[in-house]
C-alpha positions, 0 to 999 in steps of 0.5 A: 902286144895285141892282134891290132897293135901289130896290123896299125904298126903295119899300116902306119910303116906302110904309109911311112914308106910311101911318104918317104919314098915318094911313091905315094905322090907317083901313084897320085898323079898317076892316078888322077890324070886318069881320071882326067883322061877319063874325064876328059872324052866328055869335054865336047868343045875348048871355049870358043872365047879363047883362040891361038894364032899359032906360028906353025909349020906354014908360016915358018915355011913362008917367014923363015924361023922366027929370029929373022922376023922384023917385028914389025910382022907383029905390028901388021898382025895387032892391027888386025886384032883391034876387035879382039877383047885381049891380046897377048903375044906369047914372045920374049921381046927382051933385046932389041933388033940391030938388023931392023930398029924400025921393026921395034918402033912400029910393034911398040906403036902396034901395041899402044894404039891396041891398047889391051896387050900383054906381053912376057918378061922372063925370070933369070935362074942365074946371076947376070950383069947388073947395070944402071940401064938394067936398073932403070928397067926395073924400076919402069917394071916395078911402076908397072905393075900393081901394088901388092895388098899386106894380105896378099904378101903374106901368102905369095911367094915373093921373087927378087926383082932384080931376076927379071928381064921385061921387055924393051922399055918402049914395049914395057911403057906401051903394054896394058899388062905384064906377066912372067913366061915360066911355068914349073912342072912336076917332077915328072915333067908333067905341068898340072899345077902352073904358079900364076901369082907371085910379089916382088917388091910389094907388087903383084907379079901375075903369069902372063896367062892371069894378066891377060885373063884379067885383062880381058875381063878388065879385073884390077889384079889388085882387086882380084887379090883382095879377098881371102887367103889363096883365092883369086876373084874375077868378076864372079868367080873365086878360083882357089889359088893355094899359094899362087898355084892353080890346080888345072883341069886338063882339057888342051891336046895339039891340033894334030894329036888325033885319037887322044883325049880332051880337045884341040885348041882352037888355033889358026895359022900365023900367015892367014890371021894376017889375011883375016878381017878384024871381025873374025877376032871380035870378043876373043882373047887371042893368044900369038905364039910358036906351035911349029914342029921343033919348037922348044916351048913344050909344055906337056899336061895329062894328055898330049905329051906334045902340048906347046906353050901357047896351047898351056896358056890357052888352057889356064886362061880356060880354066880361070874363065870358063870351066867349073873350078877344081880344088884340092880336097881339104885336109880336114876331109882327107883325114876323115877319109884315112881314118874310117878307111882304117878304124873300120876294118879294125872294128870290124874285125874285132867284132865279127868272125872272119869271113864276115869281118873280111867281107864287111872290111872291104865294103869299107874300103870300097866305099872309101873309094866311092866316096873319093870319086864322088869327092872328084866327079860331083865335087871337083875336089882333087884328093890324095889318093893313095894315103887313103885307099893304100890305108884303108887297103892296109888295114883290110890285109893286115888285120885279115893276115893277123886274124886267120893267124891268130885261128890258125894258133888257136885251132893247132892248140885246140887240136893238140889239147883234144887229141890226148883225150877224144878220138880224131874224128871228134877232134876235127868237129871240134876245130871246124866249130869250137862250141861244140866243146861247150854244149850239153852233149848229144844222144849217140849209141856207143860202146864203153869199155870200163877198165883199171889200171893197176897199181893206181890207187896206191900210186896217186895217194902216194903222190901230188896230183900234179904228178900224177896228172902228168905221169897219165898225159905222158 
């Protein structure tokens, strides 16, 4: 088998295991949210289009924990807001309130007269009771949302609507818009890739942070889904959206998180947006939910382990409107990236002596790398990382092992064939150079010694000549 045979065997096993074991995909994130960390010290200021009005650490103090309210506090807080562009209440309104039915009645009046509402319904990972009154709200759910276009069921990913509680049937028929709450982190834990669209039952079923971005900007959601597979369109931007999911560019850190990286929400307390004039609010997209310390609704992303619900959403909603759109790099381009990265060295290798050939193959793994930052930095294109740096790395180690191991044969053969014949110090000149053994010769004073053995005359015409080669070596 040849020199190369073994360094692509060695490559190809390499990125077998790396797939296999899932430290490849380890690496690529880890890699990447370094670069948004890095990235991330630029961003000078969260868009101002978006606000938190965050049920904080004061409010709880002044309020009492939010299961006591009388949802008639939200009511107060909507009519302060009637300037805002979009509102939406980050709060799973899913059960009525026995102590106060008032409290109920006076938010689903709140959120008619507002009229650009969204609210969250939640999705059961389990089996629950299934009733004729469950059975009406799913139906109430379905003639709420939008239809779904053929086009856009074939790539979403579809949910039975029986797994989804909306909210109480006066808010459900009072709100503009409805989105589910849940988001799926990575395995780690970490959400950098939230799904924002699904179907269910031939309709669209967007996250609450696209229903109320599309809200604001008073998109029909099934307009936004009408172009071309996995892209989103509002108003003038098309966001990439590969199978529902949106690749997000980290920016959000909490309030408090002083010293980390990316930039803090803008965000205002619960007790004063309820002193503040509606004009303080004009043309936001106003998000309501918990940011008080032992808060449930974590939702960390590549900067602030710490980052709550309502602060996630305000980072969707900011990538879907206001920053430039990231991407994934097409695979056409990875591959091309994985396979210079590889047939370089390889090359160069075949081609030049060693030192060369080193020096040259880590140039191509360094411009492999270059070009990936590019990929990232110019053209927001988020790329595997490790496939193609652990490849090309690859290659560059395993055809320089092979190469200095195939010398090194070679000069132990060449050493011990010249040392039957010609003195050590001609021999170690050979071995630094081997076309040495090949010139014309050089013009030195020495000293000849002619002598004969005896014997031998008779001896090799009595004998083949392979005998007699060997019985001289010997």
């Amino acid at each position: 088998m040849r020199t190369w045979h073994h360094s692509l065997i060695g490559v190809l096993l390499l990125l077998f295991l790396l797939q296999t074991t899932g430290l490849g995909e380890s690496l690529d994130r880890s890699l990447t949210d370094l670069h948004w960390r890095l990235g991330a010290r630029q961003v000078r200021a969260f868009p101002d289009s978006v606000l938190v009005i965050g049920i904080d650490d004061r409010t709880v103090q002044q309020y009492g924990r939010l299961r006591y309210w009388s949802r008639g506090r939200y009511a107060a807080l909507l009519d302060r807001l009637t300037l805002a562009r979009a509102v939406a209440l980050d709060i799973l309104f899913t059960e009525p309130d026995r102590q106060d039915p008032a409290g109920d009645a006076a938010l689903a009046a709140a959120v008619r007269r507002h009229g650009r509402v969204a609210l969250p319904l939640h999705r059961w990972q389990e089996a629950r009771p299934y009733g004729p009154e469950q059975q009406a709200r799913e139906d109430q759910l379905l003639e709420k949302l939008s239809p779904a276009t053929p086009a856009a069921r074939g790539w979403l990913q579809a949910i039975s609507s029986a797994a989804l509680e909306p909210p109480l049937p006066e808010l459900q028929k009072a709100a503009a818009t409805l989105g589910f709450a849940e988001v799926d982190p990575d395995p780690d834990g970490v959400y950098r890739s939230p799904r924002l669209a699904r179907v269910t039952a031939r309709r669209l079923l967007p996250h609450l942070s696209l229903a109320v971005a599309l809200l604001a900007e008073r998109a029909d959601p099934a307009l936004a889904f009408a172009g071309p597979p996995n892209s989103l369109h509002i108003g003038e931007r098309r966001i990439e959206l590969p199978d529902g999911v949106l690749l997000l560019q980290p920016v959000a850190r909490r309030t408090g998180a002083r010293g980390r990286p990316g930039v803090a929400v803008p965000t205002l307390s619960f007790v004063e947006a309820l002193q503040a004039s509606p004009e303080r609010f004009a043309g936001k997209i106003v998000l309501v939910g918990e940011t008080a310390t032992g808060t449930t609704d974590l939702r960390p992303n590549a900067l602030d382990p710490g980052l709550r619900g309502v602060e996630l959403n305000a980072e969707i909603i900011a990538n879907l409107l206001a920053l430039p759109p990231v991407r994934p790099l097409p695979m056409a381009a990875q591959w091309g990236f994985l396979l210079v990265g590889v047939a370089l060295p390889f090359c160069f290798y075949g081609l030049l002596p060693v030192r060369p050939a080193a020096r040259a193959a880590v140039g191509a793994w360094v411009a492999v790398w270059l070009g990936l930052e590019w990929e990232f930095w110019v053209g927001r294109y988020v790329p595997s990382w490790t496939p193609m740096l652990a490849g090309s790395g690859g290659a560059v180690l395993f055809m320089g092992l092979q190469r200095l191991l195939h010398e090194e044969s070679e000069k132990r053969t060449l050493r011990h064939n010249f040392s039957l014949f010609v003195a050590p110090e001609l021999v170690q000149a050979i071995v630094a150079d081997p076309k040495a053994a090949m010139q014309e010769g050089t013009r030195q004073r020495v000293a000849v010694l002619f002598s004969d053995i005896r014997g031998f005359t008779s001896y090799s015409e009595q004998h083949p000549p392979e005998v007699v080669v060997r019985h001289q070596i010997n």
